[in-house]
C-alpha positions as CSV (number, residue, x, y, z in Angstrom):
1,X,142.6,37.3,-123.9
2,X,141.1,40.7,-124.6
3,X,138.5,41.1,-126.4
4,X,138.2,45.0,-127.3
5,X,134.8,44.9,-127.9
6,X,133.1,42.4,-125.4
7,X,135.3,44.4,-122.4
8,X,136.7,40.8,-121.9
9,X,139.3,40.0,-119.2
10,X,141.5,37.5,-118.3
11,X,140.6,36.3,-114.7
12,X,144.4,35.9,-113.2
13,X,145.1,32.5,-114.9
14,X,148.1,31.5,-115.1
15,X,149.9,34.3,-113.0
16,X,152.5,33.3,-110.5
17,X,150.8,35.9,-107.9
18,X,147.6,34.2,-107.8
19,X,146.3,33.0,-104.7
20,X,149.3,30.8,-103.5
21,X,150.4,29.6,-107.4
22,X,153.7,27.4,-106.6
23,X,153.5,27.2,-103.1
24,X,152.4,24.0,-101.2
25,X,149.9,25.4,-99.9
26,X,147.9,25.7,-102.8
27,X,145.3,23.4,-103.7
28,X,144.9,22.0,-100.8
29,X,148.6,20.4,-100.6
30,X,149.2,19.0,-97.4
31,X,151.8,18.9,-94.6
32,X,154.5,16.0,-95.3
33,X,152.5,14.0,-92.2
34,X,149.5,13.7,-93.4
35,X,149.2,14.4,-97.1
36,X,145.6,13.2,-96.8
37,X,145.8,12.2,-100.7
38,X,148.1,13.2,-103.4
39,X,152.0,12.2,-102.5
40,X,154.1,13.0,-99.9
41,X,157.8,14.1,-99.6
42,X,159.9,13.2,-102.7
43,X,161.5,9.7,-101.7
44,X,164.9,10.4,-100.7
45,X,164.9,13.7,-99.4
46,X,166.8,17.0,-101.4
47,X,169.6,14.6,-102.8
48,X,166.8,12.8,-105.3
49,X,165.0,15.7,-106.1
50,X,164.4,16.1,-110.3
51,X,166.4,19.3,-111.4
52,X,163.5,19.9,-114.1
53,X,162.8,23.6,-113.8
54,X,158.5,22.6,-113.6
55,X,158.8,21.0,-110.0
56,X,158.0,23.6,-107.3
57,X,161.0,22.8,-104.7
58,X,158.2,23.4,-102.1
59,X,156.3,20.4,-103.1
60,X,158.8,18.0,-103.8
61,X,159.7,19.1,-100.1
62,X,156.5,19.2,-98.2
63,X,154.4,16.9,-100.6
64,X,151.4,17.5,-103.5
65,X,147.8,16.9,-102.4
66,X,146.6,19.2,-105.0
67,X,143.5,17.5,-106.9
68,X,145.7,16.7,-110.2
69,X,146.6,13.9,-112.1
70,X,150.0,12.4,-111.8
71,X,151.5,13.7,-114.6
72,X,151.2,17.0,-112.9
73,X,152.3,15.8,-109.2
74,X,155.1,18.3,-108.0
75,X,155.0,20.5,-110.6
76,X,154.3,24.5,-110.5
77,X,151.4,25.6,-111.2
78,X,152.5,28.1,-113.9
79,X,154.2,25.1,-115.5
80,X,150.7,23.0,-115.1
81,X,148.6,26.1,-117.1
82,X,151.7,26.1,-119.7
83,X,151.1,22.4,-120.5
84,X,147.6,22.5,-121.0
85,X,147.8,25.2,-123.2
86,X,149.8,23.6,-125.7
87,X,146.8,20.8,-125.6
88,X,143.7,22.7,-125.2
89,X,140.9,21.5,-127.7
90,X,139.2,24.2,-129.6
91,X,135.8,24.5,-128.0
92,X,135.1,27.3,-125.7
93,X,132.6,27.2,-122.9
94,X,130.2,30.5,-122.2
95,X,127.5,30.7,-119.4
96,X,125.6,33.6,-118.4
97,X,125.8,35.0,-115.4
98,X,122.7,37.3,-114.4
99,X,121.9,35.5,-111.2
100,X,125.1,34.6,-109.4
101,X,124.8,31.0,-110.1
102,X,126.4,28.8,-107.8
103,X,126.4,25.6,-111.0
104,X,129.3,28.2,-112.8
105,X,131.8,26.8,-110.6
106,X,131.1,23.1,-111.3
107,X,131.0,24.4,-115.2
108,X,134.7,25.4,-115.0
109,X,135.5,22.6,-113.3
110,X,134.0,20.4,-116.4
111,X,135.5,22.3,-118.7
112,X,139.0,22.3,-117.3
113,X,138.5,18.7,-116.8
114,X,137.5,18.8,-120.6
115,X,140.3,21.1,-121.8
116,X,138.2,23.3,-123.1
117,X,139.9,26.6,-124.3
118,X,138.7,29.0,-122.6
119,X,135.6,29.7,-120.2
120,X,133.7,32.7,-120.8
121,X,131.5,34.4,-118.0
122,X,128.4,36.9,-119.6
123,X,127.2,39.4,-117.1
124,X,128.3,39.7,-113.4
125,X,132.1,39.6,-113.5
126,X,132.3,38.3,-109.8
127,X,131.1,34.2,-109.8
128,X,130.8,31.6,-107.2
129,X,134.0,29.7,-107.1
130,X,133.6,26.9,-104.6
131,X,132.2,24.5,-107.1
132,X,135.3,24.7,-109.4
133,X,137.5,23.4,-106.4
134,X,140.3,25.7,-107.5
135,X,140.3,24.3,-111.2
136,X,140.0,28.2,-112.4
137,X,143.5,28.6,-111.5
138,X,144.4,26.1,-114.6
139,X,141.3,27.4,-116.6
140,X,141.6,30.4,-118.9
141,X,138.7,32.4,-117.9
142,X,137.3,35.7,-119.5
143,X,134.8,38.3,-118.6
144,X,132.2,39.9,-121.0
145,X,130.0,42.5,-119.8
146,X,127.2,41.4,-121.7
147,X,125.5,39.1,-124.1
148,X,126.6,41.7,-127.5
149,X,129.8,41.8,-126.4
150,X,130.4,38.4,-126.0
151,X,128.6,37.7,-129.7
152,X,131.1,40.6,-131.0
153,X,133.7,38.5,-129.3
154,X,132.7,35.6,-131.2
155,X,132.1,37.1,-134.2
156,X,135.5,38.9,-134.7
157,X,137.5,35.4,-133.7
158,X,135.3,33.1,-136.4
159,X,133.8,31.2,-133.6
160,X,130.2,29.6,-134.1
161,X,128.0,30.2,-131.3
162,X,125.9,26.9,-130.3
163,X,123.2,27.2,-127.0
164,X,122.5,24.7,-125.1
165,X,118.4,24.6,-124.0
166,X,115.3,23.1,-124.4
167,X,113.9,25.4,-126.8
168,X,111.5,24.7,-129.6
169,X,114.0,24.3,-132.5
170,X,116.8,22.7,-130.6
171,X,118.8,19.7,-132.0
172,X,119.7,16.8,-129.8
173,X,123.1,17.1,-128.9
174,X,124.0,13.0,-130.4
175,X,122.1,14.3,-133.5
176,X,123.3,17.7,-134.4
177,X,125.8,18.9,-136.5
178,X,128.6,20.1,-133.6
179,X,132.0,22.1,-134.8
180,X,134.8,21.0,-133.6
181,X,135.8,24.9,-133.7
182,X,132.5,26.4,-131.4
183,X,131.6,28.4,-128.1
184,X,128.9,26.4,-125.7
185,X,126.5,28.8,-124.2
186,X,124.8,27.5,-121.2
187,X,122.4,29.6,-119.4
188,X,121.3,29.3,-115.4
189,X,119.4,27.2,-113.6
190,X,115.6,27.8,-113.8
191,X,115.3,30.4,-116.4
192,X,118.0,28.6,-119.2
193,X,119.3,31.7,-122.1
194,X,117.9,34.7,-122.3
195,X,116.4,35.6,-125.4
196,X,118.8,37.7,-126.6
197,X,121.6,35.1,-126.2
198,X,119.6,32.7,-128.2
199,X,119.2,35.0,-131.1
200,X,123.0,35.1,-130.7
201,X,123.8,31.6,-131.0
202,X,123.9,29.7,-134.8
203,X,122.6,26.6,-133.6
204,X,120.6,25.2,-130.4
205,X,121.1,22.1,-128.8
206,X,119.1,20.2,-126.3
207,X,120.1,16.9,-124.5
208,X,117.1,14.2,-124.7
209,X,115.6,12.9,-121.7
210,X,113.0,10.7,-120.8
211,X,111.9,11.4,-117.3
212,X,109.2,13.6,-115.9
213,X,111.5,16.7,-115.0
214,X,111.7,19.8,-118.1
215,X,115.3,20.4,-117.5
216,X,118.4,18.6,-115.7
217,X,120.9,20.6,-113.9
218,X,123.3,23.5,-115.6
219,X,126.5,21.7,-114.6
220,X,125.5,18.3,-115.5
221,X,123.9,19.4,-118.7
222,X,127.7,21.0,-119.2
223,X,128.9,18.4,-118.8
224,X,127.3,16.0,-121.1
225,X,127.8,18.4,-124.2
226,X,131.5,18.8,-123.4
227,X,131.8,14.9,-123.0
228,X,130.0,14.5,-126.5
229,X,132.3,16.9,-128.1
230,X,135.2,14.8,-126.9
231,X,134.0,11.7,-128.1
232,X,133.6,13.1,-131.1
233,X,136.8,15.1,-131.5
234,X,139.1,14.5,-128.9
């Protein structure tokens, strides 16, 4: 995706060059004695392997302990990314990224677990990956340089804009008026959106809570409004 006037680009998704993409090695996939989790060898050695051109020869030799569901075991990655985009509900996930914050990670990794459309990163292009536990590589991912381009971005494609943080006028999330069609802004942890992505967005939503604490963690507030959305839509 390219969005000519947010300076958005793709992140590698998708690309059979990426970081081991159809090679056992990737993910996490094991050696054929101890496959840790996942499934080893295909039963019955090169004579019973599937002919299908989405299983990686490599896995169905050496085993798949990559962290996806079985539907997925043995196949290439490439093949995996091509799936999913012929399911992908049509929510989008935004965050911004001003402060290197480590939660981004464990956002992708929601929203891939969500099939969200796309995940768009505001700000710093480079983002701590470890929390997404290699789920980018299945997630469409996008950079904006910065909060106008983005809303340009959003503007251009028809998209709604809805940010997520306890601010005055926000709408609990079971309460408000969510599109199915709609980019989730989520800010960092501390300091939520800054004030020029809230005069971005169309709506704000908040989730309710009933502790003592103002705020609950970015990723986990993620990925509550991404679970509501399904269970409304999905």
């Amino acid at each position: 995706m390219d969005a000519s006037t947010g300076s958005a680009t793709q992140e590698g998704v998708g690309s059979a060059t990426q970081e081991g993409v159809g090679s056992a090695s990737a993910d996490g996939a094991g050696s054929a004695s101890q496959p840790g989790y996942g499934a080893g060898p295909w039963p019955g050695g090169r004579a019973e392997w599937p002919t299908d051109p989405w299983y990686d020869p490599e896995l169905l030799e050496r085993g798949d302990t990559r962290n996806v569901i079985d539907r997925y075991r043995y196949w290439r990655m490439e093949a995996i990314v091509a799936d999913l985009d012929t399911q992908r509900h049509p929510f989008h996930v935004a965050i911004e990224n001003w402060q290197h914050d480590m939660n981004i990670g464990s956002i992708v990794r929601s929203a891939n677990a969500f099939l969200a459309d796309t995940v768009h990163i505001i700000g710093r292009r480079r983002w701590n990956k470890r929390g997404a536990m290699v789920t980018d590589r299945y997630q469409h991912v996008v950079h904006h340089e910065d909060v106008a381009g983005f809303a340009a971005w959003a503007a251009e494609a028809g998209i709604p804009i809805i940010a997520v943080d306890n601010v005055g006028d926000a709408v609990p999330v079971d309460k408000a008026d969510l599109p199915e069609q709609c980019v989730l802004l989520f800010g960092q942890e501390g300091p939520g959106l800054s004030a020029e992505a809230l005069e971005a967005a169309s709506g704000h939503i908040e989730i309710t809570q009933y502790g003592s604490t103002r705020s609950i963690n970015a990723s986990a507030a993620a990925a509550v409004v991404m679970y509501e959305w399904c269970r409304r839509y999905a």
